[in-house]
C-alpha positions as CSV (number, residue, x, y, z in Angstrom):
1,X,0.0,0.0,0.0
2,X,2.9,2.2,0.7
3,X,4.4,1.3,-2.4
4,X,1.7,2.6,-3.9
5,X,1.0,5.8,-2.7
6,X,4.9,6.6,-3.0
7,X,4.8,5.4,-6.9
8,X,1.4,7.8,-7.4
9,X,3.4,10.5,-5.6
10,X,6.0,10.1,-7.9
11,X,4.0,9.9,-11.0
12,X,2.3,13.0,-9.8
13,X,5.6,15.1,-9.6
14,X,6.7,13.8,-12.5
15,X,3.5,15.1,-14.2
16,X,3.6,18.6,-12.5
17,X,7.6,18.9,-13.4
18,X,6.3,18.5,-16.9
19,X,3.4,20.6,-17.1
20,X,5.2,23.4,-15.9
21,X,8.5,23.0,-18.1
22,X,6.2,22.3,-20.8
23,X,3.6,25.3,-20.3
24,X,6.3,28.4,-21.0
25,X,7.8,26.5,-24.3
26,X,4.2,26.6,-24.9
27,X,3.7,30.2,-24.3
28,X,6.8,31.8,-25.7
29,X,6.5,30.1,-28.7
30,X,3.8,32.1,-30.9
31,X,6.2,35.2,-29.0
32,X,8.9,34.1,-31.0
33,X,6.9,33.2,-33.9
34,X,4.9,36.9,-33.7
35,X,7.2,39.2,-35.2
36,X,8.0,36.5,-38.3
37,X,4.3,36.6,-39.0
38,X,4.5,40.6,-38.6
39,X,7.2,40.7,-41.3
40,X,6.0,38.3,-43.4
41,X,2.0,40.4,-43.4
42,X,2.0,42.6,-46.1
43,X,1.6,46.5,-45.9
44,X,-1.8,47.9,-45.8
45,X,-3.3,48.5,-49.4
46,X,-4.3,52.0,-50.1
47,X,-7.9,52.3,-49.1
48,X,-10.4,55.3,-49.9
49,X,-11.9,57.3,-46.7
50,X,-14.6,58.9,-47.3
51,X,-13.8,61.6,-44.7
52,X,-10.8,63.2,-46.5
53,X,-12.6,62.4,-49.9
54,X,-15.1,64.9,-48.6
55,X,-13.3,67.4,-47.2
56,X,-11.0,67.3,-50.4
57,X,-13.4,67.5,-53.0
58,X,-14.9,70.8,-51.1
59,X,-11.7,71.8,-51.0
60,X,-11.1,71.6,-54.3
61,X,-14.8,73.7,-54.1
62,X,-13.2,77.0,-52.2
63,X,-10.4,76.9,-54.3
64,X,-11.4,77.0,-57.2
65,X,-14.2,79.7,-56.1
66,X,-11.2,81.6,-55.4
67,X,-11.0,82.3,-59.3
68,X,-14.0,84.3,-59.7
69,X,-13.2,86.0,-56.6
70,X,-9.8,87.1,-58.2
71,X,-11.8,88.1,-61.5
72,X,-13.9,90.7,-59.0
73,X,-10.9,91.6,-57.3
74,X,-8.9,92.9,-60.3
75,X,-12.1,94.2,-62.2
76,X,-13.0,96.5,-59.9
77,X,-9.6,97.8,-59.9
78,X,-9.9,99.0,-63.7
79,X,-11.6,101.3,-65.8
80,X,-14.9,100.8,-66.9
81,X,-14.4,100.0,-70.3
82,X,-12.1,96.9,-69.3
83,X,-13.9,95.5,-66.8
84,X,-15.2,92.3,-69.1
85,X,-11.8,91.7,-70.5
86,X,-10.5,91.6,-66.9
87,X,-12.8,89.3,-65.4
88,X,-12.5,87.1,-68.4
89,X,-8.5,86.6,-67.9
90,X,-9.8,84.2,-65.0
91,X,-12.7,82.6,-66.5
92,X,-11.0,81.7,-69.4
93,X,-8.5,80.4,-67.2
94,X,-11.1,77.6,-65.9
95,X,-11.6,76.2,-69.2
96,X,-8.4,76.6,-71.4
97,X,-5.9,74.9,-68.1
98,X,-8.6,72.3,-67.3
99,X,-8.2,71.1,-70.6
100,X,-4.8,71.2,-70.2
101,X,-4.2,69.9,-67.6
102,X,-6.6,67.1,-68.3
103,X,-4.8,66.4,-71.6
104,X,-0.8,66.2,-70.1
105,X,-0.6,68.9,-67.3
106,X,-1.1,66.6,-64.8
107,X,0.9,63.8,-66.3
108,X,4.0,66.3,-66.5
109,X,3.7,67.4,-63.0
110,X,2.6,64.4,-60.9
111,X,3.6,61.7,-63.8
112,X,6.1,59.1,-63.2
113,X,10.1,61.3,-62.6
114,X,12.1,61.7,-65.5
115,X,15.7,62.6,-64.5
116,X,14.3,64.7,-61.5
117,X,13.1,67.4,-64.0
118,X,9.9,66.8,-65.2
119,X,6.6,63.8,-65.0
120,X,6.7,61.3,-68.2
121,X,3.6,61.3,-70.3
122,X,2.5,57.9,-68.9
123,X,-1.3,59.4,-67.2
124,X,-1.9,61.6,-70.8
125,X,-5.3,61.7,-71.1
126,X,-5.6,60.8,-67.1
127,X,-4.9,57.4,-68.6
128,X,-4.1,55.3,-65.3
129,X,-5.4,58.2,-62.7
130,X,-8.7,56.5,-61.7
131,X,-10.2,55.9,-58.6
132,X,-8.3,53.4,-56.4
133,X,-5.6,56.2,-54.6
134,X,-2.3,56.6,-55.2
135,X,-0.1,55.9,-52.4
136,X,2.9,58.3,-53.7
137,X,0.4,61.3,-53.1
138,X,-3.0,60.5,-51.1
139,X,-3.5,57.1,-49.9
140,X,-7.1,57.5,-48.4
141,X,-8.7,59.8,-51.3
142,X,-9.0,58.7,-55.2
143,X,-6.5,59.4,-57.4
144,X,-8.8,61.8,-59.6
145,X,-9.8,63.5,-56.8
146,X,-6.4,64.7,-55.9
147,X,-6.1,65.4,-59.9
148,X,-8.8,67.8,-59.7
149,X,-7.8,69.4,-56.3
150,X,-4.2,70.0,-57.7
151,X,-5.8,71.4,-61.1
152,X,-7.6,74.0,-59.0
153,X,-4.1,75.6,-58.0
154,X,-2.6,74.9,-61.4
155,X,-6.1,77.0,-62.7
156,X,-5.6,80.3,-60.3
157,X,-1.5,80.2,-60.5
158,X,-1.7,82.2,-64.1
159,X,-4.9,84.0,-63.1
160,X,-2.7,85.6,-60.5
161,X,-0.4,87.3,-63.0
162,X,-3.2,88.7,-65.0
163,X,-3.4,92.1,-62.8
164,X,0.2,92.7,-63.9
165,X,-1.1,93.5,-67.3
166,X,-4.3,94.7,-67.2
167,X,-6.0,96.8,-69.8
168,X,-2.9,96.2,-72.1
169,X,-2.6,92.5,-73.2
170,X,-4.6,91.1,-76.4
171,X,-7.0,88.2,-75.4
172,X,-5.5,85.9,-78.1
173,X,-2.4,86.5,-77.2
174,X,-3.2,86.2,-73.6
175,X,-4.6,82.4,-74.2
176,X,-1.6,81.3,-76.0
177,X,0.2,82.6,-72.7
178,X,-1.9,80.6,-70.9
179,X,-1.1,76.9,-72.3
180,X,3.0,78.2,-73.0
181,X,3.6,79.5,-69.4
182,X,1.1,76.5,-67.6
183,X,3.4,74.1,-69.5
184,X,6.8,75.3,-69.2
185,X,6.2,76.9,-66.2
186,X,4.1,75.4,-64.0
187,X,4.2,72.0,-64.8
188,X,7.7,71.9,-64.2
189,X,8.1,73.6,-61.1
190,X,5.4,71.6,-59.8
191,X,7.0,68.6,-60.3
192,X,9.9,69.9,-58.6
193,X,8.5,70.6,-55.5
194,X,5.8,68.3,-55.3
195,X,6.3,65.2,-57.5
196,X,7.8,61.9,-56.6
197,X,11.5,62.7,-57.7
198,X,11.3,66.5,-58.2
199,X,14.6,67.6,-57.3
200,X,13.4,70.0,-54.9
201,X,11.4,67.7,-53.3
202,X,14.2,65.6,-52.7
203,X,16.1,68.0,-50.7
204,X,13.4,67.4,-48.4
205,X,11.7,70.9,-49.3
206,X,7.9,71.2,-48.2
207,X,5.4,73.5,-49.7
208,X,2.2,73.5,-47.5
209,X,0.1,76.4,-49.1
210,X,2.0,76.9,-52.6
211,X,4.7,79.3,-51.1
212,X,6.7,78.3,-54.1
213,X,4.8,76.7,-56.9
214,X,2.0,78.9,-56.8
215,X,2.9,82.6,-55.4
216,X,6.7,83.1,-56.2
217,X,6.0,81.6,-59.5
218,X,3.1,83.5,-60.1
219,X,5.1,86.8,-58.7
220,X,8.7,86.7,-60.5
221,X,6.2,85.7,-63.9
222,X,4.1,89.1,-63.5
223,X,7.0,91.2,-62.5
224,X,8.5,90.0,-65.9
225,X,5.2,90.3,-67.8
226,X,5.1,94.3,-66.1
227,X,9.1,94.7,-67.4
228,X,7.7,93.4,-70.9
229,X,4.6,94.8,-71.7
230,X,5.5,98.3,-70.0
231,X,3.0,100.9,-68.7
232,X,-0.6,101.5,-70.2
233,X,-1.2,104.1,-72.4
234,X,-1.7,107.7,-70.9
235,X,-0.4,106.7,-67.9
236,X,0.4,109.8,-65.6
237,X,-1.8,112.0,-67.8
238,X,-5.2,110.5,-68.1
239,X,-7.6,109.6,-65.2
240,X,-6.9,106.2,-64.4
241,X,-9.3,105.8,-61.4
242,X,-11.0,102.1,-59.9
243,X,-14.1,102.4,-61.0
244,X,-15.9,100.0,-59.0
245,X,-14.0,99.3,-55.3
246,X,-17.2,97.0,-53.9
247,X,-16.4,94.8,-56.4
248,X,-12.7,94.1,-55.1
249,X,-14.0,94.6,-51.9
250,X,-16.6,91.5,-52.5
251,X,-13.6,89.7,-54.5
252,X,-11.0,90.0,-51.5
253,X,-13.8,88.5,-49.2
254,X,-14.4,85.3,-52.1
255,X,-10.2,85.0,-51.8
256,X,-10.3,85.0,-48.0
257,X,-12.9,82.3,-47.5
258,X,-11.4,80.3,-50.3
259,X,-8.3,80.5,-48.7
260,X,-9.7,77.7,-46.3
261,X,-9.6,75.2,-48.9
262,X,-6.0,76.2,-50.0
């Protein structure tokens, strides 16, 4: 009998050694086995939220309402007479560097890097810019909608020069200005700064709010178009009054709450 309880004792030790040299290789083995199945996961694929699509496309909204705002603004800087062709420099703007941009704008500035310079023509005709995102530039919003919020800012950029030559630039001339400077320009500088591979980019410049692509372009392009084109005619002699102040009153306020957006 005593045999018997000292071999179940022993069995029962035995057992209990086990269980508890057994339990922690038990334990610590899906440890050691967590971070290979970490590494092996693959990354996240890009997925659309429809919060910053939102808040994206209405940006894209206030910015490009900033436009007509900057028609108003310079209008009512001008004399009477030129007040359509003023506001027109803007509108015009809309159409002739959507088109544009639609076309190989885009594709130039935000295309695949070519030497660091300047976007291939691989998206021509938005070809490839549909609407899974594109993790280079906005992983959480379609790629088109990031085309069209960057096509507001490539829009307004040579609208801005137009006050530098009011009342003394041809319209034809001013719309072949318009696809010349947006593509030699623009595109490139763009790319620069903000494309995968611009050079500038690289140097691990950032520009939030268009610092560079948008108002030093815009500024060093008017102060060369003012150079050019010279003063207006009867300047210092005849009456060269605003004729209508609300109006770039009312335009200011359209820039300022577009500015949200920007």
């Amino acid at each position: 009998m005593k045999r018997s309880i000292s071999l179940m004792l022993v069995l029962f030790v035995v057992l209990l050694l086990g269980t508890v040299a057994v339990a922690p290789a038990q334990e610590t083995a899906p440890q050691g086995a967590a971070p290979a199945a970490a590494a092996a996961a693959p990354a996240a694929a890009p997925k659309v939220d429809t919060g910053d699509t939102a808040w994206l496309l209405m940006s894209s909204a206030l910015v490009m309402l900033m436009t007509p705002g900057l028609a108003l603004f310079y209008a009512g800087m001008v004399r009477r007479k030129n007040v359509l062709g003023t506001i027109m420099h803007s509108f015009i703007a809309l159409g002739v560097v959507t088109m544009q941009w639609v076309l190989f704008g885009y594709s130039l500035a935000f295309g695949p890097d070519i030497g660091h310079f300047i976007g291939s023509l691989a998206w021509v005709g938005l070809k490839g810019v549909g609407l899974e995102p594109n993790a280079d530039y906005a992983a959480t919003v379609p790629h088109q909608a990031f085309m069209i919020f960057q096509m507001m800012f490539a829009v307004i950029t040579p609208a801005l020069i137009t006050g530098t030559f009011a009342e003394r630039f041809k319209f034809s001339t001013y719309l072949v200005f318009l696809v010349v400077w947006s593509t030699l320009v623009y595109d490139p500088l763009a790319h620069w700064v903000w494309g995968v591979g611009g050079w500038i980019r690289e140097m691990g410049a950032l520009d939030f709010a268009g610092g560079l692509v948008v108002h030093i372009s815009s500024g060093v392009a008017a102060l060369a178009a003012a150079l050019v084109v010279g003063k207006r005619r009867g300047y210092g002699t005849d009456l060269m009054a605003p004729h209508n102040l609300t109006m770039t009153v009312v335009g200011a306020a359209l820039l300022w709450f577009g500015w949200f957006g920007f």
